[in-house]
C-alpha positions in Angstrom: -41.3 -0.2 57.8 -43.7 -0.7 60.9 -43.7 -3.9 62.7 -45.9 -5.5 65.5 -44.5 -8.0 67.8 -44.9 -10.7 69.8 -42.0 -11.3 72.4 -42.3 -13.9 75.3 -41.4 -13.4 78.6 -38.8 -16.2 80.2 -39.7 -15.3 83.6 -43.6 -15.4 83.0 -43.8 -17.2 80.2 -46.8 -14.6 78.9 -46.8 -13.0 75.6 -46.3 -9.2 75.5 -47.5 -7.5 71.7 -46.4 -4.1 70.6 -45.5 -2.4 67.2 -42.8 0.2 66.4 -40.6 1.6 63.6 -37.0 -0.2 64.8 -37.4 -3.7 65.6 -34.3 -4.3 66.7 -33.8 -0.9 68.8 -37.4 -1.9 70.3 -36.2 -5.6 71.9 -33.0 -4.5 72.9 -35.3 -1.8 74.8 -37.4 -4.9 76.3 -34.8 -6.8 77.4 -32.7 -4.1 79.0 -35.5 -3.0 81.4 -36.3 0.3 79.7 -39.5 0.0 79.5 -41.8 0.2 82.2 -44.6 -2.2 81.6 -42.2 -5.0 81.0 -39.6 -3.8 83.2 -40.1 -6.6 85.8 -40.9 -9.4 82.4 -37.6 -9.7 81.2 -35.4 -11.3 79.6 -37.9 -11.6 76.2 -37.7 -14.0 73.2 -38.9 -12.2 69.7 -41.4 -15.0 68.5 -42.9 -13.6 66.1 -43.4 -10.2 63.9 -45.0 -8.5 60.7 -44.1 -5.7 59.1 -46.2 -3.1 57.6 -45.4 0.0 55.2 -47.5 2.1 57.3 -47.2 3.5 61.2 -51.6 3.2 60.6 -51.9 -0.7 59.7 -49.2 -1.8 62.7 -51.2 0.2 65.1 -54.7 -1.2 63.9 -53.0 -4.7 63.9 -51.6 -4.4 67.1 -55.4 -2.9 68.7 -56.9 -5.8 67.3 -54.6 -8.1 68.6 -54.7 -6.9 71.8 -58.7 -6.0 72.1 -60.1 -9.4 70.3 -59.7 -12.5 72.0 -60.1 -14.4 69.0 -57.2 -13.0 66.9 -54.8 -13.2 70.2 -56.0 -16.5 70.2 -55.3 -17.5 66.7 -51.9 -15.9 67.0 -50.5 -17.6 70.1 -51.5 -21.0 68.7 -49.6 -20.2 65.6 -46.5 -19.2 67.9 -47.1 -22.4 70.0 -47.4 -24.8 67.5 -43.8 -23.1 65.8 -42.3 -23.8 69.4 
């Protein structure tokens, strides 16, 4: 399985998205500092996730996410609302 993610930052409070193969191996990445663009972000919150069968449709997910304002958009007020 391939997921994308959404984990918040409690130092920033911004919304980092990503995808990988090992959920679980991923945040415990995030949140130990080893990796660089969140390095300085963390500790992170997993708020929310999907999960894909293909490596191809969580990267495609995970572009769009990131590239069209209106599906971030329509994503973080689903996660704020759940708050």
């Amino acid at each position: 399985m391939f997921y994308i993610y959404v984990l918040k930052s409690f130092v920033d409070k911004k919304l980092y998205i990503g995808y990988t193969n090992d959920l679980k191996r991923r945040f415990n990445e995030h949140n130990e500092g080893q990796n660089k663009s969140t390095k300085l972000r963390a500790p992170f919150e997993l708020v929310y996730y999907e999960a894909y069968k293909s490596k191809k449709d969580a990267a495609v997910r995970e572009r769009k996410l990131k590239q069209f304002k209106n599906s971030y958009s329509e994503l973080r007020k689903r996660i704020e609302n759940s708050l």
